[in-house]
Each structure stands twice: as C-alpha cells, then as structure tokens.
C-alpha positions as CSV (number, residue, x, y, z in Angstrom):
1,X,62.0,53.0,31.4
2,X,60.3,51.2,34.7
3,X,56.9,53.0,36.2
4,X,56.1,51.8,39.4
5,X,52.5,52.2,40.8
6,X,53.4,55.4,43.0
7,X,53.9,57.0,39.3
8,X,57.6,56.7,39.5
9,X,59.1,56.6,36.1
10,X,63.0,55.3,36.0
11,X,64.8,56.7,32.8
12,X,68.0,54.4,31.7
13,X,70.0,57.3,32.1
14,X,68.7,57.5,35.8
15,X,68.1,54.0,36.6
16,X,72.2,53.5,36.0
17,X,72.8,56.4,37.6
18,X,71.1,55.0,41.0
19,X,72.9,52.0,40.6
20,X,76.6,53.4,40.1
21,X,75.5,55.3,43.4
22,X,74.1,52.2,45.3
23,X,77.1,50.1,44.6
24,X,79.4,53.3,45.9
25,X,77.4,53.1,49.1
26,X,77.2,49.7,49.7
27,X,81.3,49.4,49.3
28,X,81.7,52.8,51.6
29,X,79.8,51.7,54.1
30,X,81.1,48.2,54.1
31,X,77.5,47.1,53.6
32,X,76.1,43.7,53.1
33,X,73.6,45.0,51.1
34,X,71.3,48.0,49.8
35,X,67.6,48.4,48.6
36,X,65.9,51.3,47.1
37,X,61.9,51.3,47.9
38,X,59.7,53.5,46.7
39,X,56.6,54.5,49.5
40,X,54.3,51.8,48.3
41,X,56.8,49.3,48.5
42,X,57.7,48.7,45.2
43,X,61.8,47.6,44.7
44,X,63.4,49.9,42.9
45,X,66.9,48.7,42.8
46,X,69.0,46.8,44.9
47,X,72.8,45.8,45.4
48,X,75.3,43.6,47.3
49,X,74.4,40.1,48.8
50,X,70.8,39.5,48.4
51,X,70.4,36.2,47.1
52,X,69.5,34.5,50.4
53,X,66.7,37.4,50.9
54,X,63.0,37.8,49.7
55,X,63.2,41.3,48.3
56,X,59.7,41.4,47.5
57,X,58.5,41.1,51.5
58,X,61.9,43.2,52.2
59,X,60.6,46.1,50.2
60,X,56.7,45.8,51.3
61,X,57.7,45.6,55.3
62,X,60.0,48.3,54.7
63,X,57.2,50.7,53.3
64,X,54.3,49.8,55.7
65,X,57.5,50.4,58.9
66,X,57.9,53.7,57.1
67,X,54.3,54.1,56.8
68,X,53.9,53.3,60.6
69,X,56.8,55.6,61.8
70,X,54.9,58.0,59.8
71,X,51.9,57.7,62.1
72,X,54.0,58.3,65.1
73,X,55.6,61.0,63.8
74,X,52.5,62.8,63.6
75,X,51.0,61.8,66.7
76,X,54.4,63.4,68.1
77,X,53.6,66.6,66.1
78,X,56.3,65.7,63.9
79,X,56.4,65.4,60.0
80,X,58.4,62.8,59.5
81,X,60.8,60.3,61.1
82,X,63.7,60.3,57.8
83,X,66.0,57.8,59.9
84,X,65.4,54.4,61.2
85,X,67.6,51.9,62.9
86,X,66.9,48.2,63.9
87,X,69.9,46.2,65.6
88,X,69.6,42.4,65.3
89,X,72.5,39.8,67.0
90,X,73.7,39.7,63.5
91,X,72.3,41.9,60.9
92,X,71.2,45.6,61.4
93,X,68.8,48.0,59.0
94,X,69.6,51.7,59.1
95,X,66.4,52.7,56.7
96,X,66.1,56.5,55.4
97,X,64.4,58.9,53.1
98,X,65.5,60.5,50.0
99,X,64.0,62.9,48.8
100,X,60.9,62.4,50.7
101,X,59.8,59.9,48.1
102,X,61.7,56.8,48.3
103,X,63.0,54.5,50.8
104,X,67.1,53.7,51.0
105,X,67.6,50.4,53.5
106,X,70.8,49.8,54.2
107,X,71.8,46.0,56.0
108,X,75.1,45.9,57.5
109,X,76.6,43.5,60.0
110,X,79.6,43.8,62.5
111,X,82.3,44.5,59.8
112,X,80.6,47.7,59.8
113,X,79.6,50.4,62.1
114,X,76.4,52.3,62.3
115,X,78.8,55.6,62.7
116,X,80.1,54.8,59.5
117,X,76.5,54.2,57.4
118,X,75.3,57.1,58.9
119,X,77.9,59.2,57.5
120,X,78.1,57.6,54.3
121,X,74.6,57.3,53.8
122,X,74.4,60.9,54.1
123,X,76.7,61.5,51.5
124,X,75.1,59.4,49.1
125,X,71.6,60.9,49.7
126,X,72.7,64.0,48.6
127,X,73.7,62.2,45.2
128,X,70.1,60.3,44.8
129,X,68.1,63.6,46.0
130,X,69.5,65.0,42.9
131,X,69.2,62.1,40.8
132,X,65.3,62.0,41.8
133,X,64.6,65.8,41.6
134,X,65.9,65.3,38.2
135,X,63.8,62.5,37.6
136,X,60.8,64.2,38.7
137,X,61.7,67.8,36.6
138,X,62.1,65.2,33.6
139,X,59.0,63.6,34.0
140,X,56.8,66.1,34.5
141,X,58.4,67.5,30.9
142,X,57.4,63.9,29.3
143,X,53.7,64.3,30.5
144,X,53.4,67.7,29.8
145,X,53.3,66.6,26.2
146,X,51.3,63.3,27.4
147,X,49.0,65.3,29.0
148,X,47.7,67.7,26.4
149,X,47.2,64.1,24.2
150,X,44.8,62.7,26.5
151,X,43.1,65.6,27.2
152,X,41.8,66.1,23.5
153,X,40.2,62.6,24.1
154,X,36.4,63.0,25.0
155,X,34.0,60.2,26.4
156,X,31.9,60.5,22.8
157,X,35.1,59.5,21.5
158,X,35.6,56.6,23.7
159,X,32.5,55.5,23.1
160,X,32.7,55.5,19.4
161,X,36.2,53.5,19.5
162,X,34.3,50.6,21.4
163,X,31.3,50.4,19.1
C-alpha cells in the first residue's frame, strides 16, 4: 500500500493495475516515457526511459503547471484546463487529468505524433478513471472502519497515554 500526502492510498492490486496500463500506453503511443502525478506533485508511477530524468522536479513542475493552468482557467470562467501540450525541438509533454485527481504526463519525441497520444491517451484514461474511482470507493470502505476507531479516542485519553 503507498499513501501519498494528498491522502491517496495505492492498493497492490491497484498499483499493478496502473502499471500494466502505463506500460500499454507508453508502447501505443510510441512514447518515450510516462509519469503519473498526483495534484501535490507526488510520483505516483512512472514507465519507459527515465533514467536520464529527475522525476522528483518532473513530478513537482508538473503539478504547480497544472496548478497554474488552473488559475487561468478560472480567470477564463472555466473549471479546468484537463489537456496540456508543450513542444520542444526534441521532446514534447502532452500532460492531462484523470479523474480530476491525478496528473498523466506523457513525453514523446518525433517517432511519435501528438495525433496519435491524444487518441491513445484517451483510451487509456478511461482505464485509470476506473482504476481510481475504484481506488477511492475502496478506500473510503477501509476508513469507514478506521474512522469509527479513532473517533472513540478522547483528548482525556490522550492525555493519560502520555503521562
């Protein structure tokens, strides 16, 4: 299980999941390589040639230009911007939403096309919406039962554990 600090909980059975899709993706799309961020720029998985690349910085830029596009969005009287695309001479991000709560980046280079990552990546989000709305119904189950625990607990009997 992996918790990130946004309160996202990764079950095995979920975390492999996301990765089986990932690596479908990333060889549909002819990819060089695929990150999965959650909103406050945690890395949640990633896939295909990143050895040469500081994730950590990857993931964190990626959130605040989420969290920026965000702010025009709304000063534009829009909710959301769910798809962004930077072109570089050599490398180019297509970064979009799933499920409103993570963060897909997708870096692909002239053996691919963005055409062809736009269409994939739309099949594939359909895949890891579900995988995250199950996630989340799942969760919620877990803490339900967590929950209730903690809630028994009183300051009094804080207090006495510490004494």
């Amino acid at each position: 299980m992996l918790g990130t600090q946004s309160s996202l909980v990764l079950f095995d059975e979920e975390f492999l999941n996301i990765s089986s899709i990932l690596n479908k993706l990333l060889a549909e799309a002819n990819a060089k390589a695929l990150f999965l961020v959650d909103k406050d720029g945690q890395l949640i998985s990633s896939t295909g040639d990143t050895d040469q690349m500081d994730t950590t910085s990857l993931a964190s830029l990626t959130a605040g230009n989420i969290a920026a596009t965000g702010g025009l969005a709304k000063l534009l009287g829009e909710k959301e911007f769910s798809v962004l695309f930077h072109e570089g001479e050599k490398d180019n991000l297509h970064i979009s939403l799933v499920a409103s709560r993570v963060i897909l980046v997708v870096i692909f280079d002239q053996r691919s096309s963005l055409g062809l990552v736009r269409l994939r990546v739309r099949k594939w989000n359909e895949e890891l919406e579900k995988v995250f709305h199950s996630l989340e119904k799942k969760a919620k189950e877990k803490n339900s039962g967590t929950q209730s625990f903690f809630a028994e607990i009183t300051d009094e009997d804080i207090d006495n554990l510490f004494r």
